[in-house]
C-alpha positions as a Markdown table, in Angstrom:
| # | Residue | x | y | z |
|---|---|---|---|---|
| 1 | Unk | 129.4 | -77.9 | 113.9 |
| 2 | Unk | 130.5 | -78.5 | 117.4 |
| 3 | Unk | 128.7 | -77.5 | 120.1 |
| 4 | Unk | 130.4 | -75.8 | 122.7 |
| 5 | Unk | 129.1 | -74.7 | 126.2 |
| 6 | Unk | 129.5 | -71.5 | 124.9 |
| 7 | Unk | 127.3 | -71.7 | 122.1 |
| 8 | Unk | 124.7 | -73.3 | 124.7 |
| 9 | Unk | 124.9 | -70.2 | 126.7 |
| 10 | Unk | 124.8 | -67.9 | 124.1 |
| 11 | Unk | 121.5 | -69.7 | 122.5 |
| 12 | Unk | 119.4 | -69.2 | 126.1 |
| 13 | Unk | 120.4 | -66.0 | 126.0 |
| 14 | Unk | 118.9 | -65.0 | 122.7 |
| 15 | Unk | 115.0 | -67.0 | 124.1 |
| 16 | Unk | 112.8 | -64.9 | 123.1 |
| 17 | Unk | 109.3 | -64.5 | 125.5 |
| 18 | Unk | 108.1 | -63.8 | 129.0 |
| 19 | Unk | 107.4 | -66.5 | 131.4 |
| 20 | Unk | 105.1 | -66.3 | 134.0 |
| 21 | Unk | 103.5 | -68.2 | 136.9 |
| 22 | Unk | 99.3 | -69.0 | 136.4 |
| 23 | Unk | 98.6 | -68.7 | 139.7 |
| 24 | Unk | 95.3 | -70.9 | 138.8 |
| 25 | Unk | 96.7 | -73.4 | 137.6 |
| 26 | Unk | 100.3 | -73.1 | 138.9 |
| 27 | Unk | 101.7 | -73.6 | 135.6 |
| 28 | Unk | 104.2 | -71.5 | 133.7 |
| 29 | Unk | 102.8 | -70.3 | 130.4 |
| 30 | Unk | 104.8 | -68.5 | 127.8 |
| 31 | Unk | 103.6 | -64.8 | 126.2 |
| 32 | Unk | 105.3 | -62.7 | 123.7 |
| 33 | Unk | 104.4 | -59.0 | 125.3 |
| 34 | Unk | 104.3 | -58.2 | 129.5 |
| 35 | Unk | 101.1 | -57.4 | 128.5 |
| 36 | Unk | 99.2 | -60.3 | 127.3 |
| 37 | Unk | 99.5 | -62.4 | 130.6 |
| 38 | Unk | 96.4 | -61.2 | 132.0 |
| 39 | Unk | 94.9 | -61.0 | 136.3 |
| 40 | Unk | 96.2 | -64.4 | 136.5 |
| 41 | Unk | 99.8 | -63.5 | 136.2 |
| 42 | Unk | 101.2 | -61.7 | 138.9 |
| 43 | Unk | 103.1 | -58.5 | 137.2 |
| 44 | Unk | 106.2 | -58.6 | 139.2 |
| 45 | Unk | 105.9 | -62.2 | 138.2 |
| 46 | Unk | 106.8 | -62.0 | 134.2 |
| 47 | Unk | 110.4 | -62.9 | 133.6 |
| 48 | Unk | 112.2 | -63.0 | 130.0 |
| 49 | Unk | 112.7 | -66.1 | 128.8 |
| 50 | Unk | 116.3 | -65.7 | 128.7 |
| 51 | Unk | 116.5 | -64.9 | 132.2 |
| 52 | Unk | 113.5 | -67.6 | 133.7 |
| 53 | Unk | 116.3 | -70.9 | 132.5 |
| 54 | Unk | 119.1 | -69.5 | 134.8 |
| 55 | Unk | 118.6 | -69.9 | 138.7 |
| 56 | Unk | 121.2 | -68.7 | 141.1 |
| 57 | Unk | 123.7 | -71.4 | 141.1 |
| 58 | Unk | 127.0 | -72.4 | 143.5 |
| 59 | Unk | 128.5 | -68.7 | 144.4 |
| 60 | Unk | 128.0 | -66.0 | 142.3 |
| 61 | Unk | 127.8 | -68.5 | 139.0 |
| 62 | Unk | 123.9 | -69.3 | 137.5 |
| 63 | Unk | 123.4 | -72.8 | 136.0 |
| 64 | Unk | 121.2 | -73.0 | 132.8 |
| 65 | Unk | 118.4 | -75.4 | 134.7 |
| 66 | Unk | 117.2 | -78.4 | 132.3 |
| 67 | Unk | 114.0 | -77.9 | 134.4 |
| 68 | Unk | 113.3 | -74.8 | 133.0 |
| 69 | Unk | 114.7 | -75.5 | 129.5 |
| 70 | Unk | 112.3 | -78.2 | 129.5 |
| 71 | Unk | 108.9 | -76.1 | 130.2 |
| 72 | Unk | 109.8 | -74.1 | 127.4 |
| 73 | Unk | 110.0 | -77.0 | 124.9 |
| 74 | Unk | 107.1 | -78.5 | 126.3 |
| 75 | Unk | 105.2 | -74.9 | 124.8 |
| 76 | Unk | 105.8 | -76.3 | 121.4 |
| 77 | Unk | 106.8 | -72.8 | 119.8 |
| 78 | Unk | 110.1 | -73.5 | 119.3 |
| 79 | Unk | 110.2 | -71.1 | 117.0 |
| 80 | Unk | 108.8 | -68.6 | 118.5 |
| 81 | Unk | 111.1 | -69.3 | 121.4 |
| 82 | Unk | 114.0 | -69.0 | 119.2 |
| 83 | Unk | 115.3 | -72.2 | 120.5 |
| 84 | Unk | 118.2 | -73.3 | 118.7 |
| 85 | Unk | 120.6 | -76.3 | 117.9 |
| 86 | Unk | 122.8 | -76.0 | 120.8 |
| 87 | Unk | 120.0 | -75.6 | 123.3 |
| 88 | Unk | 118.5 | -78.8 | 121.8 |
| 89 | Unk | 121.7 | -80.7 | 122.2 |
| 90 | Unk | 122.2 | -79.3 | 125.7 |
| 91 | Unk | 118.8 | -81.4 | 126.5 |
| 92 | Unk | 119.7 | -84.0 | 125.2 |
| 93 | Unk | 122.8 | -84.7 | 126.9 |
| 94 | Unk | 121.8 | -85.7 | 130.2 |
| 95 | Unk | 125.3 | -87.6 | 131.3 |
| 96 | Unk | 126.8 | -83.5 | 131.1 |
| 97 | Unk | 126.2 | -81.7 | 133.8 |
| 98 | Unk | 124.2 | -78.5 | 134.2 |
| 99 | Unk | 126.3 | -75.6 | 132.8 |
| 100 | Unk | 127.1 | -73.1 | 135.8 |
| 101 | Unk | 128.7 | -70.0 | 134.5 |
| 102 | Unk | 128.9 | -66.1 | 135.4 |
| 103 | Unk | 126.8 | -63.9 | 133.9 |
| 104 | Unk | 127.3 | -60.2 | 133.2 |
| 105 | Unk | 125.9 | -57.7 | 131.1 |
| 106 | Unk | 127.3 | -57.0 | 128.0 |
| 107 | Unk | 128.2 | -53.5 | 127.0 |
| 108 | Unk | 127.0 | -52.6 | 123.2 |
C-alpha cells in the first residue's frame, strides 16, 4: 500500500483521546473521557487528540507537528490511540517535510 499524504492526514484525524497539559508536572498525558483528567488538568485545557497534532501553520494551512505525533507514541497505547500505518510512516520519514494542509469540517 502506498502511503499518500492523504492517508497521513486522514489517520491523525481519526486519533482517538484528549490531551491535556499536567500543570504539575508540565507534561501532556493522554485520557479517554474530558472527565478523567482530574484538578491538575486545566478544563479549557483538554484537546482531542485529533486536533492537539495540528498547530496553526504558514497562512490559513495547519501542519501535522512530529512534535506532537511523537508525545502520543511515547504514551505507548497505540491502540488505544488508533494510530495507524500511515501515521507510523509519517514518523518515520524525517527527510519529508511536515505536512501543511487546510483543514475544514466535513459535512455528513
Amino acid at each position: 500500500m502506498r502511503i499518500t499524504s492523504q492517508l497521513i492526514c486522514q489517520a491523525a484525524d481519526q486519533l482517538k483521546g484528549f490531551v491535556g497539559l499536567n500543570r504539575k508536572t508540565g507534561h501532556y498525558i493522554v485520557r479517554f473521557s474530558e472527565d478523567s483528567f482530574g484538578m491538575d488538568v486545566a478544563d479549557d485545557g483538554i484537546i482531542a487528540t485529533s486536533e492537539f497534532v495540528w498547530a496553526a501553520g504558514p497562512g490559513e494551512a495547519m501542519t501535522l507537528k512530529r512534535e506532537r505525533v511523537q508525545l502520543l507514541l511515547d504514551q505507548n497505547i497505540d491502540d488505544r490511540i488508533n494510530i495507524t500505518e500511515p501515521l507510523r510512516v509519517y514518523m518515520t520519514r524525517r527527510e519529508m517535510p511536515e505536512i501543511s494542509a487546510l483543514r475544514s469540517l466535513a459535512q455528513s
